[in-house]
mmCIF file of the C-alpha atoms, coordinates in Angstrom:
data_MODEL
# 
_entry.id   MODEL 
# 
loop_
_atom_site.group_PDB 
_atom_site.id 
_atom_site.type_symbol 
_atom_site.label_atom_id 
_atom_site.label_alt_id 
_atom_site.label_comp_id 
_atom_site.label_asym_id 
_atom_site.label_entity_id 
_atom_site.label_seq_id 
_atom_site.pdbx_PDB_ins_code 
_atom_site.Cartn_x 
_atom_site.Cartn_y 
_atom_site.Cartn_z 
_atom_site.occupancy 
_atom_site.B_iso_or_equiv 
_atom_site.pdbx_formal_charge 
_atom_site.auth_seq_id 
_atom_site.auth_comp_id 
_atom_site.auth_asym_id 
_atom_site.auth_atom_id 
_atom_site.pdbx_PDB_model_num 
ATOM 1   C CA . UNK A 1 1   ? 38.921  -23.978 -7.802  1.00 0.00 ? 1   UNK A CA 1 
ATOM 2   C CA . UNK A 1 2   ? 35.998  -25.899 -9.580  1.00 0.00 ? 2   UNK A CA 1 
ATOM 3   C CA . UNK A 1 3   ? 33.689  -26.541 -6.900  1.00 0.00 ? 3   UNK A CA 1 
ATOM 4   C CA . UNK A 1 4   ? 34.183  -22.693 -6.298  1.00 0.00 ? 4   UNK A CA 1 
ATOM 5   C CA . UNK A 1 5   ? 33.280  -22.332 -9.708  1.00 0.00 ? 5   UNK A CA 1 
ATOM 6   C CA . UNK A 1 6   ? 30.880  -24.728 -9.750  1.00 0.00 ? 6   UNK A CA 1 
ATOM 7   C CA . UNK A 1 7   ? 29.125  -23.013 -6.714  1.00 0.00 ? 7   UNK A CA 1 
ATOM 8   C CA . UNK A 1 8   ? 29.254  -19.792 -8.130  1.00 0.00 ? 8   UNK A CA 1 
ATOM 9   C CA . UNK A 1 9   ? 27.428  -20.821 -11.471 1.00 0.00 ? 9   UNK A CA 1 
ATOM 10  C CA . UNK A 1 10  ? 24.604  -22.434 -9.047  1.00 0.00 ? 10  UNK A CA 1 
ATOM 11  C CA . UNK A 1 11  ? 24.363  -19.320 -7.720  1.00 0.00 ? 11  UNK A CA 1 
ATOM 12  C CA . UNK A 1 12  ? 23.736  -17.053 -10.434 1.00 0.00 ? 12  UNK A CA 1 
ATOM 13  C CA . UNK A 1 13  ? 21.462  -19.838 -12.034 1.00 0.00 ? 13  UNK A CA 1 
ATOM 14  C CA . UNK A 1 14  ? 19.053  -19.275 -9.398  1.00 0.00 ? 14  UNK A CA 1 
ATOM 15  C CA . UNK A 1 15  ? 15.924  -17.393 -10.289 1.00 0.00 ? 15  UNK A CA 1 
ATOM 16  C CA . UNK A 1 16  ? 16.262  -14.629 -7.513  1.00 0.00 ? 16  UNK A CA 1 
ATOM 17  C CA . UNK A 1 17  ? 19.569  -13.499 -8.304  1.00 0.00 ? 17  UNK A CA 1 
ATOM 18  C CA . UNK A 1 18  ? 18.626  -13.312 -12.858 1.00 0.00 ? 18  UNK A CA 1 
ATOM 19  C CA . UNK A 1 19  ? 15.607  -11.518 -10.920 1.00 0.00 ? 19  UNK A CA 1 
ATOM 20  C CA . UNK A 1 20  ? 17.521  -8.914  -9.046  1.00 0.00 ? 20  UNK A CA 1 
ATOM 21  C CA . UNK A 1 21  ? 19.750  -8.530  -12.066 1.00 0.00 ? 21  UNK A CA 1 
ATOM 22  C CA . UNK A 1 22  ? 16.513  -7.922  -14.326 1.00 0.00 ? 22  UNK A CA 1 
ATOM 23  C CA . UNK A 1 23  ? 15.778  -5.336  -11.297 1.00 0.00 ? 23  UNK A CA 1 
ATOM 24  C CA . UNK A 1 24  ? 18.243  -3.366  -11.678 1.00 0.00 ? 24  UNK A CA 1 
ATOM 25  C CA . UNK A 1 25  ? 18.713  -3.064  -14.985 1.00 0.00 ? 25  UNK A CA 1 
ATOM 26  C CA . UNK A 1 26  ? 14.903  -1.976  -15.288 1.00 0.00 ? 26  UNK A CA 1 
ATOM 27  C CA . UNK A 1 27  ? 15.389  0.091   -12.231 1.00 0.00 ? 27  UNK A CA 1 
ATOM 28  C CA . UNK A 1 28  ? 18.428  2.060   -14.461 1.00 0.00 ? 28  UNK A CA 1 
ATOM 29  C CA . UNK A 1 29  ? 16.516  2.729   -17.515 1.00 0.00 ? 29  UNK A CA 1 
ATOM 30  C CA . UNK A 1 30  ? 13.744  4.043   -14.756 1.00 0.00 ? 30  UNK A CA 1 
ATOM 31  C CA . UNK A 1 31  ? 16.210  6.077   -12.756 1.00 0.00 ? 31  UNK A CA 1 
ATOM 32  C CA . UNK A 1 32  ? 16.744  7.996   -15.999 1.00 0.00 ? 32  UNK A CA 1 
ATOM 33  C CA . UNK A 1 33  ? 13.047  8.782   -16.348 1.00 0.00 ? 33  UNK A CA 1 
ATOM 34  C CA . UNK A 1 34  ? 12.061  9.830   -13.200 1.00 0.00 ? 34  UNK A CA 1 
ATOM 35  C CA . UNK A 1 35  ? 15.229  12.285  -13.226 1.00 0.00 ? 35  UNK A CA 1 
ATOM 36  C CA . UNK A 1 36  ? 14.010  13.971  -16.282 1.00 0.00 ? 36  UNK A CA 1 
ATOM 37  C CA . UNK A 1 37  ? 10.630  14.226  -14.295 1.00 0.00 ? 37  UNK A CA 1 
ATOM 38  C CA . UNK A 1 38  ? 12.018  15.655  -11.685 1.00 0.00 ? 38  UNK A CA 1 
ATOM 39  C CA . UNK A 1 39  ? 14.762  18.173  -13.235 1.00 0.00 ? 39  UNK A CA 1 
ATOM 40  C CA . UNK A 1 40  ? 11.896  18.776  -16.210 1.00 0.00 ? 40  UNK A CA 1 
ATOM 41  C CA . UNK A 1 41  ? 9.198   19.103  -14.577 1.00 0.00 ? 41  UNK A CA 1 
ATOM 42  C CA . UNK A 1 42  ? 9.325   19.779  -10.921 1.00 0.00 ? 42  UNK A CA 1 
ATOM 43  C CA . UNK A 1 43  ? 12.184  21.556  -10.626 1.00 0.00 ? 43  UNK A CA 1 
ATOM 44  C CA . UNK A 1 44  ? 10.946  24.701  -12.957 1.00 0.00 ? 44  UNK A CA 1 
ATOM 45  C CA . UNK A 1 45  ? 7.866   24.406  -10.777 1.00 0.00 ? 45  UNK A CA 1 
ATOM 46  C CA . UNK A 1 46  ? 9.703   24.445  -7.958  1.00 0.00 ? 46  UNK A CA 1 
ATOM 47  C CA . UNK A 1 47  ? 12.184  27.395  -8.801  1.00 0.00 ? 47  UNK A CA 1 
ATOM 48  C CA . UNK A 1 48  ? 9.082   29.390  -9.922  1.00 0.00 ? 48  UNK A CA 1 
ATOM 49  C CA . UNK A 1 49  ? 7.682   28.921  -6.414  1.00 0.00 ? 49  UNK A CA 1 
ATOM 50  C CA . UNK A 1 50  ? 10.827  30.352  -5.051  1.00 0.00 ? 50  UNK A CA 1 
ATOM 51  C CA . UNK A 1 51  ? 11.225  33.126  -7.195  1.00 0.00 ? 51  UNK A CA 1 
ATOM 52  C CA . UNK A 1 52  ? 13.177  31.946  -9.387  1.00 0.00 ? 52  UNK A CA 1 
ATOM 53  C CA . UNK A 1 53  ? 16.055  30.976  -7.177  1.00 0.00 ? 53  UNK A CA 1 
ATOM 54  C CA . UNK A 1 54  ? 19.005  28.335  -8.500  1.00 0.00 ? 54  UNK A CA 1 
ATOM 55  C CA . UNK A 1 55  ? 20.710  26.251  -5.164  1.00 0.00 ? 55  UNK A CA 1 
ATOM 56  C CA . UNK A 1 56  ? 23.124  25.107  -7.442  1.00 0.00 ? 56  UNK A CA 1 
ATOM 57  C CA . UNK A 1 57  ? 24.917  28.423  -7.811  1.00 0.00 ? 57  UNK A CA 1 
ATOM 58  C CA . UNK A 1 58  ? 25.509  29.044  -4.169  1.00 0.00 ? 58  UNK A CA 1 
ATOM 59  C CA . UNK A 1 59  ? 28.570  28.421  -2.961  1.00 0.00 ? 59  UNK A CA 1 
ATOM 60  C CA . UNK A 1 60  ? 31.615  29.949  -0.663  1.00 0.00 ? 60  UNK A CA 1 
ATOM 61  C CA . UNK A 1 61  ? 34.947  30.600  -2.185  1.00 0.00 ? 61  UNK A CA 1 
ATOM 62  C CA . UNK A 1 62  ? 38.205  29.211  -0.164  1.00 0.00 ? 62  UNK A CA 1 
ATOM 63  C CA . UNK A 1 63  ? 41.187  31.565  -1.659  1.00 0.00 ? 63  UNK A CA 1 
ATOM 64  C CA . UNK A 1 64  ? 41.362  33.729  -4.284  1.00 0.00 ? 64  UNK A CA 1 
ATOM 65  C CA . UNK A 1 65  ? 42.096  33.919  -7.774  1.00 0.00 ? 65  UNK A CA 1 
ATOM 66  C CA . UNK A 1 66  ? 40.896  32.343  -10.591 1.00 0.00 ? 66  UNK A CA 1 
ATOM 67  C CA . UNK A 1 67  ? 41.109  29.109  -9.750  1.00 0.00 ? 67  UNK A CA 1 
ATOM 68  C CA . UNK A 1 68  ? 40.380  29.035  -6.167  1.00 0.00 ? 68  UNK A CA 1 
ATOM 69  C CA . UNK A 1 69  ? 38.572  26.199  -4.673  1.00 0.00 ? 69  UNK A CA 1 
ATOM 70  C CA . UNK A 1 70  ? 34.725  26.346  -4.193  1.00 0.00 ? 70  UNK A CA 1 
ATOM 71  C CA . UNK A 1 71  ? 32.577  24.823  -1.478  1.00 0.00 ? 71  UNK A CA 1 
ATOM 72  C CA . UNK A 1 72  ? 29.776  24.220  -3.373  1.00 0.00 ? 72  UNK A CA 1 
ATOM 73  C CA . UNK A 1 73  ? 27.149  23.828  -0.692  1.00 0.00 ? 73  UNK A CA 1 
ATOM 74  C CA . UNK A 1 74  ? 24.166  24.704  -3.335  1.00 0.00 ? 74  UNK A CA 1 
ATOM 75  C CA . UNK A 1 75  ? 24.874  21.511  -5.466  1.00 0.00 ? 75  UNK A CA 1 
ATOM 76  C CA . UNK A 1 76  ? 24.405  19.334  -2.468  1.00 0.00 ? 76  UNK A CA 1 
ATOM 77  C CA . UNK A 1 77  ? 21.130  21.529  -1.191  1.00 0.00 ? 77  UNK A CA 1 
ATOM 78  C CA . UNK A 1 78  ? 19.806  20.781  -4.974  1.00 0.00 ? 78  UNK A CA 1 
ATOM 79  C CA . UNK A 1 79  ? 21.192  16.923  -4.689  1.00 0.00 ? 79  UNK A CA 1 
ATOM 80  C CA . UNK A 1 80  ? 19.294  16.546  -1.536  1.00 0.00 ? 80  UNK A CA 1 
ATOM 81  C CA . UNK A 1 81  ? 15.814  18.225  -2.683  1.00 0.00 ? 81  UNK A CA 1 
ATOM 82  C CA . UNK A 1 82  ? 16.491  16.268  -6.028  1.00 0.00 ? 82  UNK A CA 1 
ATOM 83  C CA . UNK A 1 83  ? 16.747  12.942  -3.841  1.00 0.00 ? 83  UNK A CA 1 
ATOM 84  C CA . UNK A 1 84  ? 13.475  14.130  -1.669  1.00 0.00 ? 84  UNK A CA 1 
ATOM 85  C CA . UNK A 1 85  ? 11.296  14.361  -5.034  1.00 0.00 ? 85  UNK A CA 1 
ATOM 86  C CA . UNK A 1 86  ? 12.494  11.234  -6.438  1.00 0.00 ? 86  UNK A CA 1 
ATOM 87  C CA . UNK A 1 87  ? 11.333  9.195   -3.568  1.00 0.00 ? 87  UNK A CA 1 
ATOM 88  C CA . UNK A 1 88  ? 8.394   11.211  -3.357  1.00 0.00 ? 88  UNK A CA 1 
ATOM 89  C CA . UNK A 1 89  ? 7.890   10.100  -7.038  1.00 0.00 ? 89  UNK A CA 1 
ATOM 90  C CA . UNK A 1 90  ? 8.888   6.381   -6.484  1.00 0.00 ? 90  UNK A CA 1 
ATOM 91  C CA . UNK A 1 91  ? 6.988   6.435   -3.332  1.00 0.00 ? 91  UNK A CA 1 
ATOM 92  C CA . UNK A 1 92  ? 3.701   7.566   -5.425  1.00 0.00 ? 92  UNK A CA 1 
ATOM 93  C CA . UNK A 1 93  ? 4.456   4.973   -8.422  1.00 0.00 ? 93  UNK A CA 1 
ATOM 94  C CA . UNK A 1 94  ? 4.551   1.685   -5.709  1.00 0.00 ? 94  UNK A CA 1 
ATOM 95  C CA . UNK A 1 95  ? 1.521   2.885   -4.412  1.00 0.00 ? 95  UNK A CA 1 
ATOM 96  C CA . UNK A 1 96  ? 0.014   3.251   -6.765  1.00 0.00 ? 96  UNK A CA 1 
ATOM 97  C CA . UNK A 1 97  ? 1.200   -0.453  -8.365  1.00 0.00 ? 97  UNK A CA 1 
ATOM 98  C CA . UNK A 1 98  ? 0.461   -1.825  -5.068  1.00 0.00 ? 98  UNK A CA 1 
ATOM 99  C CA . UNK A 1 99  ? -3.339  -0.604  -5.359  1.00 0.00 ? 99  UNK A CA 1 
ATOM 100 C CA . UNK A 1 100 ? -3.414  -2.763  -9.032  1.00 0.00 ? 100 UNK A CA 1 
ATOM 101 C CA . UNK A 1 101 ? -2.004  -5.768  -7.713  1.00 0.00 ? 101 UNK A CA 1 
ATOM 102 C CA . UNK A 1 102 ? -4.279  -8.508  -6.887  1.00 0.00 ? 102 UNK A CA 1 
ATOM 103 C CA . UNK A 1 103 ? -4.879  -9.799  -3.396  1.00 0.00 ? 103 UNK A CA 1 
ATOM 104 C CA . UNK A 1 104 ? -4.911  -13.584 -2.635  1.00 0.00 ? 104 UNK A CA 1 
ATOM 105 C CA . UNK A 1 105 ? -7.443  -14.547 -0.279  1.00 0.00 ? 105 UNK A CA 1 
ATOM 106 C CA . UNK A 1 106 ? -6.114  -17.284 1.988   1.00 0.00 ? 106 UNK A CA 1 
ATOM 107 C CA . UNK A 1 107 ? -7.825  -20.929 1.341   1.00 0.00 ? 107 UNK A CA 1 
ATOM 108 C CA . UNK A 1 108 ? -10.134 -21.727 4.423   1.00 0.00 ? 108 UNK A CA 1 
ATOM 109 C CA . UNK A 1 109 ? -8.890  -24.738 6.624   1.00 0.00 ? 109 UNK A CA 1 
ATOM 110 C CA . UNK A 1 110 ? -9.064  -27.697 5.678   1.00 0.00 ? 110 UNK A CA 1 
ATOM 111 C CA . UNK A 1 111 ? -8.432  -29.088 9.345   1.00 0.00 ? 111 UNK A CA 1 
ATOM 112 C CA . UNK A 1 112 ? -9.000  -27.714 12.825  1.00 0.00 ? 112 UNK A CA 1 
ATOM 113 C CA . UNK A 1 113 ? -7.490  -28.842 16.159  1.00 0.00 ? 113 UNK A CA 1 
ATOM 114 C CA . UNK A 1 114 ? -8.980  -31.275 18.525  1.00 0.00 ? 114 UNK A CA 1 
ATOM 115 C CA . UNK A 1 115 ? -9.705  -29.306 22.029  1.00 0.00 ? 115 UNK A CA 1 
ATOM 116 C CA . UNK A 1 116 ? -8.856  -32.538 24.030  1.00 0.00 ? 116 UNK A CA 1 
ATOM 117 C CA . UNK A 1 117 ? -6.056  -34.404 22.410  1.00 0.00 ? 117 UNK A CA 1 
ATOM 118 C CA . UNK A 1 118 ? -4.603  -31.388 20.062  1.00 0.00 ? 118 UNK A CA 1 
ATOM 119 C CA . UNK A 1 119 ? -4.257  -33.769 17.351  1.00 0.00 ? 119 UNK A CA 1 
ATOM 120 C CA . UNK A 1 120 ? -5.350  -31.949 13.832  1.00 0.00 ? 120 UNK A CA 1 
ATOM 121 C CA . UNK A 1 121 ? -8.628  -33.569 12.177  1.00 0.00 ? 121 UNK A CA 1 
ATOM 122 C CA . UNK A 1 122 ? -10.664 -32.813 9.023   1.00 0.00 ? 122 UNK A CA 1 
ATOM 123 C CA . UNK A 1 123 ? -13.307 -29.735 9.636   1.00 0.00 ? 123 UNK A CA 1 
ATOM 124 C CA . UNK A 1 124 ? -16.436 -31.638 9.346   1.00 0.00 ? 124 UNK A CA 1 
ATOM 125 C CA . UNK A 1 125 ? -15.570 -33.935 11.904  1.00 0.00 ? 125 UNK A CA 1 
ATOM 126 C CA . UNK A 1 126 ? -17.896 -34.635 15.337  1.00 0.00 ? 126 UNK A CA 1 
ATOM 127 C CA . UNK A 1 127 ? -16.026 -37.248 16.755  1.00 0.00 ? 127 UNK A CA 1 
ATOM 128 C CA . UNK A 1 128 ? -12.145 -36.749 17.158  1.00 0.00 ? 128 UNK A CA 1 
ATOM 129 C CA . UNK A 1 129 ? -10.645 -39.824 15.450  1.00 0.00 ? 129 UNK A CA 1 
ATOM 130 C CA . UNK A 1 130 ? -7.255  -39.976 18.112  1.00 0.00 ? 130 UNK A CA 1 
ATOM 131 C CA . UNK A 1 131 ? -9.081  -39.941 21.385  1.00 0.00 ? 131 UNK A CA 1 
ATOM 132 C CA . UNK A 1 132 ? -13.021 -40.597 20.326  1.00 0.00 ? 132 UNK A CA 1 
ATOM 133 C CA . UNK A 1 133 ? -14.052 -37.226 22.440  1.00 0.00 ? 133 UNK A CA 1 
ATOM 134 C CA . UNK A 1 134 ? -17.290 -35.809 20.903  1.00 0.00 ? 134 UNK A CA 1 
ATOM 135 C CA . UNK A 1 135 ? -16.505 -32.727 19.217  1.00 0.00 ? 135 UNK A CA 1 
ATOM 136 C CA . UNK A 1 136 ? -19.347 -29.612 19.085  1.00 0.00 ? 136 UNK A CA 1 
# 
């Protein structure tokens, strides 16, 4: 039981794993913004381009009486176009980040590969150091 315990503390000391955590804790408190985006602010635009039309109260009734059971098929058409502008939204937001982020040029080689012997040797060289073949 300790080296289990013991191997599960290494594991959530690691720095990927407090990472991920941090992830998805930010990626809560985001969750609950880009919802009020979309129900706020796209989905009034959106039910004024359709006239005014709410998916959410669509549904077919299975029995009768008061409290007969619903198939509420218009929550899951609004769950759906809900999902559809959230990853539009996240989609938009990544791109965007991934636009600001800086891009790394790689370091030029420091070595290159002798054509005769393969062995690796400095850049500047003229004379392969391995086999003595003149270089060009």
């Amino acid at each position: 039981m300790k080296a289990f315990m013991a191997e599960f503390k290494k594991f959530i000391a690691r720095g990927n794993v407090m990472d991920m955590a941090v992830g998805i804790i930010i990626g809560g408190a985001f969750t609950a913004i880009v919802t009020s985006l979309v129900n706020d602010i796209l989905m009034p635009v959106l039910s004024l381009l359709t006239g005014g039309f709410d998916f959410s109260a669509l549904c077919i009734v299975l029995g009768t009486g008061e409290h007969a059971a619903t198939l509420n098929y218009g929550s899951f058409i609004a769950a759906i176009i809900n999902f559809l502008l959230i990853s539009f939204v996240i989609f938009l937001l990544i791109k965007g980040i991934n636009k600001l982020s800086v891009k790394k040029e790689a370091p030029a080689p420091m070595t290159k590969e002798c054509p005769f012997c393969r062995e690796k040797i400095a850049i500047s060289a003229t004379r392969c150091p391995h086999c003595t073949s003149e270089l060009e």
